[in-house]
ZAZA-682893 format. One line per field, with one value per atom (N, C-alpha, C): residue number from 1; atom name; x, y, z; residue in one letter. Coordinates in Angstrom, 3 decimals, decimal comma. Atoms other than C-alpha are relative to their C-alpha. Layout:
ZAZA-682893
pos = c(NUM;...)
site = c(CA;...)
x = c(X;...)
y = c(Y;...)
z = c(Z;...)
code = c(a;...)
This chain:
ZAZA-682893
pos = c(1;1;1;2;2;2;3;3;3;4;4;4;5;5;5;6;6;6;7;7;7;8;8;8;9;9;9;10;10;10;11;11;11;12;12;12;13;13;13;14;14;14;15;15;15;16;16;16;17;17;17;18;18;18;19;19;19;20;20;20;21;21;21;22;22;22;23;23;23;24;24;24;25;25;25;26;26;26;27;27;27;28;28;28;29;29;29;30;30;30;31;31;31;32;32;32;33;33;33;34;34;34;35;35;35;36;36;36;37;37;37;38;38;38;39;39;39;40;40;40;41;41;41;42;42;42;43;43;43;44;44;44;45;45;45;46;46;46;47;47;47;48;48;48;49;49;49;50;50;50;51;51;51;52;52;52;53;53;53;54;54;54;55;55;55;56;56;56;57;57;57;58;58;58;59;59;59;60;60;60;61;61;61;62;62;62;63;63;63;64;64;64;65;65;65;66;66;66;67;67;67;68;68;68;69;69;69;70;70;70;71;71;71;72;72;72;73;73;73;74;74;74;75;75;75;76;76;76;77;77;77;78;78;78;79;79;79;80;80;80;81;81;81;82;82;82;83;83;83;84;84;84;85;85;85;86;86;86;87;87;87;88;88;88;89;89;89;90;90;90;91;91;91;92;92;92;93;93;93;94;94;94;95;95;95;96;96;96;97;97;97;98;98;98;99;99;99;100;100;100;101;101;101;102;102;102;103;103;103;104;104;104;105;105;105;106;106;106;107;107;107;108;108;108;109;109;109;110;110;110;111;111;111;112;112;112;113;113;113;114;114;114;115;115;115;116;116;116;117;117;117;118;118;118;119;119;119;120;120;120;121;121;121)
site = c(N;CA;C;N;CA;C;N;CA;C;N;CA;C;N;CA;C;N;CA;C;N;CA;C;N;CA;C;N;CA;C;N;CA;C;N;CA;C;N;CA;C;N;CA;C;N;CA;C;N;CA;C;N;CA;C;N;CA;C;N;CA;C;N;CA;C;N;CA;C;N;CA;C;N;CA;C;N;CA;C;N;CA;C;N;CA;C;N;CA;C;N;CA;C;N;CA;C;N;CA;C;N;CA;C;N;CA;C;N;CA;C;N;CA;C;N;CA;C;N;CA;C;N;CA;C;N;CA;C;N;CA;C;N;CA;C;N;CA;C;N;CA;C;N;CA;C;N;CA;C;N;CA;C;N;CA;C;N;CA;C;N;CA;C;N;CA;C;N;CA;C;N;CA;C;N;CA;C;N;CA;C;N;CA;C;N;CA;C;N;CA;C;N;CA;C;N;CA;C;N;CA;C;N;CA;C;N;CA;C;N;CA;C;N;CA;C;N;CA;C;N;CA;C;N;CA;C;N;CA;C;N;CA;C;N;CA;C;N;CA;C;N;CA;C;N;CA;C;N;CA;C;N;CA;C;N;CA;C;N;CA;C;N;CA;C;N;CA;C;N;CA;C;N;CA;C;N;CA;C;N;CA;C;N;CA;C;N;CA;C;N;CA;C;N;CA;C;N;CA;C;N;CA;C;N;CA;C;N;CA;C;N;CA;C;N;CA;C;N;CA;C;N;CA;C;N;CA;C;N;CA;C;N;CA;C;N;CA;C;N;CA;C;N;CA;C;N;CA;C;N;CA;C;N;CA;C;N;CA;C;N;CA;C;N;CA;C;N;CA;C;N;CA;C;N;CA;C;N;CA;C;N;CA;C;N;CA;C;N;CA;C;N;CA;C;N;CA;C;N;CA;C;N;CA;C;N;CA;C;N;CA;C;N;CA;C;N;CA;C;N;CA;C)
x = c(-1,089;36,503;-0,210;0,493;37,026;1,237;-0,769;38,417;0,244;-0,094;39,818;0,135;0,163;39,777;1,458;-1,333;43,434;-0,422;0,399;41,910;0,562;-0,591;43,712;-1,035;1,050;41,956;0,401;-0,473;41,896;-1,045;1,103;40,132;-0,432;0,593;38,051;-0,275;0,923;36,354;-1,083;1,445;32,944;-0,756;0,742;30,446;-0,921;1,199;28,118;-1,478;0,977;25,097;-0,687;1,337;22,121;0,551;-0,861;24,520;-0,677;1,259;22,359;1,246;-0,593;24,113;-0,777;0,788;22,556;0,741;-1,234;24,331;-1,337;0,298;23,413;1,008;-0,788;25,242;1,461;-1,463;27,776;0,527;-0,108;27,784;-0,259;0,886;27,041;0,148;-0,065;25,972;-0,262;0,377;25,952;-0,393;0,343;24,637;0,055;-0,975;25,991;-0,143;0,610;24,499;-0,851;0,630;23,931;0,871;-0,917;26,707;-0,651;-0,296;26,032;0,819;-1,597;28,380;-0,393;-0,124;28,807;1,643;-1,540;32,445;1,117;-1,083;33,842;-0,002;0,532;31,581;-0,678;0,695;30,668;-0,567;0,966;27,605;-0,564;1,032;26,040;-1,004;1,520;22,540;-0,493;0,723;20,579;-0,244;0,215;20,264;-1,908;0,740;17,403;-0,359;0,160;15,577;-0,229;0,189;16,155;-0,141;0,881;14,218;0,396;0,265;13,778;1,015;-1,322;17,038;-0,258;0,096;16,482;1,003;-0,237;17,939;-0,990;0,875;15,833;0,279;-1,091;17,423;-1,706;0,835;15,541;0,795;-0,480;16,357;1,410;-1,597;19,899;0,865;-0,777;20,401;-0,426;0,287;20,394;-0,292;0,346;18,740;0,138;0,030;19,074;-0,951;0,973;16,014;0,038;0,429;15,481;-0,859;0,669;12,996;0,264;-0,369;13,513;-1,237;1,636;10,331;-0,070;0,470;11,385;-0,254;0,363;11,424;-1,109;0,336;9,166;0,107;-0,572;11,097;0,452;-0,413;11,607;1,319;-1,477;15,239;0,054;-0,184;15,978;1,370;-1,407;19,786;0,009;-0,604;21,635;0,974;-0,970;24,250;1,292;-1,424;26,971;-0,318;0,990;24,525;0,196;1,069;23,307;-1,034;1,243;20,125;-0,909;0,649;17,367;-0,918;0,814;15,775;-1,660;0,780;12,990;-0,486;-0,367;13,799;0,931;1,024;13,426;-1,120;1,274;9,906;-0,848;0,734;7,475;-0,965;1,137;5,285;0,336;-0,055;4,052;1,095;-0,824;5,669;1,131;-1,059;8,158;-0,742;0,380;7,175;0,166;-0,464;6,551;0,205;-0,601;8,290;0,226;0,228;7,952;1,021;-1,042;10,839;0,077;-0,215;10,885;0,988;-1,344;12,829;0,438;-0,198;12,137;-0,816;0,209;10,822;-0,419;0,049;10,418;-1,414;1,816;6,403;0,212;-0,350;6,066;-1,510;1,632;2,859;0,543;-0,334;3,015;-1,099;0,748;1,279;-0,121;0,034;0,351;-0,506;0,334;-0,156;-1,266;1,184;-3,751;-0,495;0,877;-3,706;-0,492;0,816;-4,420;0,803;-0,896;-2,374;0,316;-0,195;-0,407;1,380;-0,625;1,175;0,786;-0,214;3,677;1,285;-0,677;6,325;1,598;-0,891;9,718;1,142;-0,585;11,695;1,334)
y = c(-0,777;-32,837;1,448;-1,303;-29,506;1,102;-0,594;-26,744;1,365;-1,426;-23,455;1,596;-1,188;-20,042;0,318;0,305;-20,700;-1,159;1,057;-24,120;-1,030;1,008;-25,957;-0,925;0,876;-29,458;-1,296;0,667;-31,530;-1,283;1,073;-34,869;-0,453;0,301;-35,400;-1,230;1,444;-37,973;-0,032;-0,576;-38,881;0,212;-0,573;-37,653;-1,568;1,322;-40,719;0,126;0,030;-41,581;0,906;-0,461;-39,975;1,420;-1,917;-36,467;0,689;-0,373;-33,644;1,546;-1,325;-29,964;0,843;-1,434;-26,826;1,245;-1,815;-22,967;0,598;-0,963;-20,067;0,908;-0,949;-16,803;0,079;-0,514;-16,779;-1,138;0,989;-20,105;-1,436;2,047;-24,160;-0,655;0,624;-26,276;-1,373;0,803;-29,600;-0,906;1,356;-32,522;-1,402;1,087;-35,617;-0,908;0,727;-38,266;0,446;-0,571;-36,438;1,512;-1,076;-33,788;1,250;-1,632;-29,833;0,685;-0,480;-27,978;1,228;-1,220;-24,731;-0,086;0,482;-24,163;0,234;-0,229;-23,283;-0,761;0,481;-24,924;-1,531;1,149;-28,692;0,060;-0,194;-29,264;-1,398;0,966;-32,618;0,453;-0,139;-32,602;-1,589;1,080;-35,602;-0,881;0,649;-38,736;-0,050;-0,056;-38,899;-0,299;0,153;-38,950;1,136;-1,430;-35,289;0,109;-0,315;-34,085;1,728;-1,691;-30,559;0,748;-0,681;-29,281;1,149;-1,024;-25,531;1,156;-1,430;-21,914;1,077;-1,643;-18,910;1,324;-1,181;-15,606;1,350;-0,803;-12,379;0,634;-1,032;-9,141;-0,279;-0,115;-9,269;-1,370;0,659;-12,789;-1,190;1,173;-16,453;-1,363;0,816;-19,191;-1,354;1,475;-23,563;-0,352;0,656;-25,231;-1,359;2,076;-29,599;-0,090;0,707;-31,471;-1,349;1,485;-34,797;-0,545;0,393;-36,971;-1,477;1,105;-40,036;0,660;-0,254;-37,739;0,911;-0,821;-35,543;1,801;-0,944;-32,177;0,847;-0,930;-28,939;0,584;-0,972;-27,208;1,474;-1,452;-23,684;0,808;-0,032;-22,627;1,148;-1,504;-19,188;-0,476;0,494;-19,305;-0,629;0,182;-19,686;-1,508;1,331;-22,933;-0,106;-0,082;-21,800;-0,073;0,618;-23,098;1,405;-1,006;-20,515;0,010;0,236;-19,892;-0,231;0,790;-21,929;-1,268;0,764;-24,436;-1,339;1,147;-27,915;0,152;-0,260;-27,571;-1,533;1,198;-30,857;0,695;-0,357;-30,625;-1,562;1,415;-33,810;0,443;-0,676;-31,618;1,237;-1,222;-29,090;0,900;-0,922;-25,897;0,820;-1,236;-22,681;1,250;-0,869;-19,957;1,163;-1,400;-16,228;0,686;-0,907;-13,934;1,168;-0,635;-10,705;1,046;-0,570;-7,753;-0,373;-0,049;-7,965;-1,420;1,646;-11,994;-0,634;1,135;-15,365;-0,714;0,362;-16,309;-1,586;1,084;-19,636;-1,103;0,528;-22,347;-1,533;1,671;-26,115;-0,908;0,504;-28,830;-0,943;1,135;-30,599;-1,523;1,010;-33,794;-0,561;0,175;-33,588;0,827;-0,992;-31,953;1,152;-1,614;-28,505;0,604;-0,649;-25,866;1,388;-0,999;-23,498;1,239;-1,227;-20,033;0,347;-0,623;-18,793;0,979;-1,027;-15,563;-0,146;-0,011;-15,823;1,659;-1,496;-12,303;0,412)
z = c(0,516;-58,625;0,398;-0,732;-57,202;-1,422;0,881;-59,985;0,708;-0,644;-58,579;-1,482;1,030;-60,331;-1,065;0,977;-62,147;-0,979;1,519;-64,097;1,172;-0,625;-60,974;-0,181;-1,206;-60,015;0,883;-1,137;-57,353;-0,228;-0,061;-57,348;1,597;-1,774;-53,759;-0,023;-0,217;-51,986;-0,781;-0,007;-53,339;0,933;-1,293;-51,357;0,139;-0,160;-49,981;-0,934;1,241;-52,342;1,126;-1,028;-49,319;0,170;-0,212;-49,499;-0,477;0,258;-50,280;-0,230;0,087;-51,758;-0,350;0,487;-52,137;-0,043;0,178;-52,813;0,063;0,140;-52,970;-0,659;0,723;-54,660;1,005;-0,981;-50,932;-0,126;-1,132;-49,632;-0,453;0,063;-50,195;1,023;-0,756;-48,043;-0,184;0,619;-47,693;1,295;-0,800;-45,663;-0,078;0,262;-45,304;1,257;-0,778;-43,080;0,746;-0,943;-39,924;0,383;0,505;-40,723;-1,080;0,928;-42,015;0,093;0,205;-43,338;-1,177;0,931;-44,881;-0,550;0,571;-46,504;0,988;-1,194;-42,969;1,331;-1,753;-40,085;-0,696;0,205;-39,762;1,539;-0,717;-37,213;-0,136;-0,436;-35,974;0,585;-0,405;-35,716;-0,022;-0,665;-34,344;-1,514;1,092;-36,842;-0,262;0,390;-39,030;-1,273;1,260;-42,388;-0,536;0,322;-43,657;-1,647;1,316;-46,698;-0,122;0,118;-48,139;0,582;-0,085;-47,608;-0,698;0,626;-48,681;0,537;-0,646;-48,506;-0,360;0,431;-48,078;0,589;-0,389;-47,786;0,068;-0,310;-46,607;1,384;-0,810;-44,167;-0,330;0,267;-45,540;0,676;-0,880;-44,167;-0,698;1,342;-45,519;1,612;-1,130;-43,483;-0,729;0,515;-43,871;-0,125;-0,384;-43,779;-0,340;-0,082;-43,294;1,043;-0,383;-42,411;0,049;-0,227;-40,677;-0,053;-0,556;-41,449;0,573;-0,751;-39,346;1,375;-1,608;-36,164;0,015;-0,048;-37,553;0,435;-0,556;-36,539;-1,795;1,071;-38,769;0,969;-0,452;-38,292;-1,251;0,705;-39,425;1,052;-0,087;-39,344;-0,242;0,382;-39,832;-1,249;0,627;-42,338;0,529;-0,884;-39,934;0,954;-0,973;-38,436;0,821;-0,719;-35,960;0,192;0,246;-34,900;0,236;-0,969;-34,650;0,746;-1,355;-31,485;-0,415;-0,279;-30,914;-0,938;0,877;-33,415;0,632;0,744;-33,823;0,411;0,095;-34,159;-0,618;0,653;-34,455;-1,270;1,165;-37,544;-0,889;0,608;-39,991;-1,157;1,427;-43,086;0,283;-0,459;-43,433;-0,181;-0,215;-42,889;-1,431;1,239;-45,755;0,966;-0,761;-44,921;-0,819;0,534;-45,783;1,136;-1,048;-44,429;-0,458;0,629;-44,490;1,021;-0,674;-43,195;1,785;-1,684;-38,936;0,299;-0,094;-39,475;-0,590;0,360;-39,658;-0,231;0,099;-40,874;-0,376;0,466;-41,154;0,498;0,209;-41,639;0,377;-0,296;-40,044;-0,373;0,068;-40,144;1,469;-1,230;-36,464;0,102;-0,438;-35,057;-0,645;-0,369;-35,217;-1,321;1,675;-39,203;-0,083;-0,209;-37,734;-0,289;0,385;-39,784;1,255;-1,197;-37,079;-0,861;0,448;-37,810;0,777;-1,018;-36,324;-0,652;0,044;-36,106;1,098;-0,732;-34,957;-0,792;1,143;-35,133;0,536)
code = c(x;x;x;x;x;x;x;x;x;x;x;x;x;x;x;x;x;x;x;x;x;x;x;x;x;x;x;x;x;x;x;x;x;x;x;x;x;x;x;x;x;x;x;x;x;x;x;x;x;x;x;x;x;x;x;x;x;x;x;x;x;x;x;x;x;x;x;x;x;x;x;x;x;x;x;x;x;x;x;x;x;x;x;x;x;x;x;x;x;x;x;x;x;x;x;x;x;x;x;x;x;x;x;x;x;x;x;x;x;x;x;x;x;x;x;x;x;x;x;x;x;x;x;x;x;x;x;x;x;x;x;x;x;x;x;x;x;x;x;x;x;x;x;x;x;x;x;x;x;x;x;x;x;x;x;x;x;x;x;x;x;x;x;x;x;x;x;x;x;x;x;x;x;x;x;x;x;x;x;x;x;x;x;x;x;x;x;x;x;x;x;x;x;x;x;x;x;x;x;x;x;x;x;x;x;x;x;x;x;x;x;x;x;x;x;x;x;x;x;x;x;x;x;x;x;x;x;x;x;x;x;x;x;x;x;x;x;x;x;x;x;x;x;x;x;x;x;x;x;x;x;x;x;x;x;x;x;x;x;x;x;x;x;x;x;x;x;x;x;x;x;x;x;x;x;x;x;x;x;x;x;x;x;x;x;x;x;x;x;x;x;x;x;x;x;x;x;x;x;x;x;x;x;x;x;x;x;x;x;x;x;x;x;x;x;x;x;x;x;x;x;x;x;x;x;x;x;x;x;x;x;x;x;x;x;x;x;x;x;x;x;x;x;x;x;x;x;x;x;x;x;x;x;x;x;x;x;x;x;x;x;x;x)
């Protein structure tokens, strides 16, 4: 059910049981098989088993984050989903991620269980 700022409402589709929503204060997003979607842009991304659907905002900007753990691949989105450069990234887990004003810090886990650091800016 979707209610608008008059009391209108609208009754929708349901969303499929494996659908996944998250907001923030601008924006929601949602995912939906192999479908992301903010409230303007829908975006296929490669099928998978996506986990940890997050947002983490920092330098005045709001990023997606999923982890697929049948292909093993981390993704990290703009708000507008766009992917960001040098992203999909293998790792066993999803990544933690510290952002701050001029970048992207972020901690993996490899192949071979060796934790890797890295800086995207």
């Amino acid at each position: 059910m979707k209610i608008d700022m008059k009391g209108n409402t609208k009754l929708q589709e349901p969303m499929p049981i494996n659908s996944k929503v998250i907001s923030d204060k601008e924006t929601m997003f949602t995912l939906q098989k192999n479908i992301l979607s903010n409230s303007k842009i829908n975006i296929e991304i490669p099928f998978g088993k996506y986990e940890d659907f997050k947002i983490f905002s920092g330098n005045d900007k709001i990023y997606v984050n999923i982890f697929d753990s049948q292909n093993n691949k981390i993704y990290l989105f703009d708000k507008e989903l766009n992917l960001i450069k040098g992203f999909p990234i293998s790792s066993k887990d999803n990544a933690h991620f510290m952002i701050d004003k001029s970048s992207i810090e972020f901690t993996t886990l490899t192949e071979n269980k060796n934790i890797r650091y890295q800086i995207v800016k």
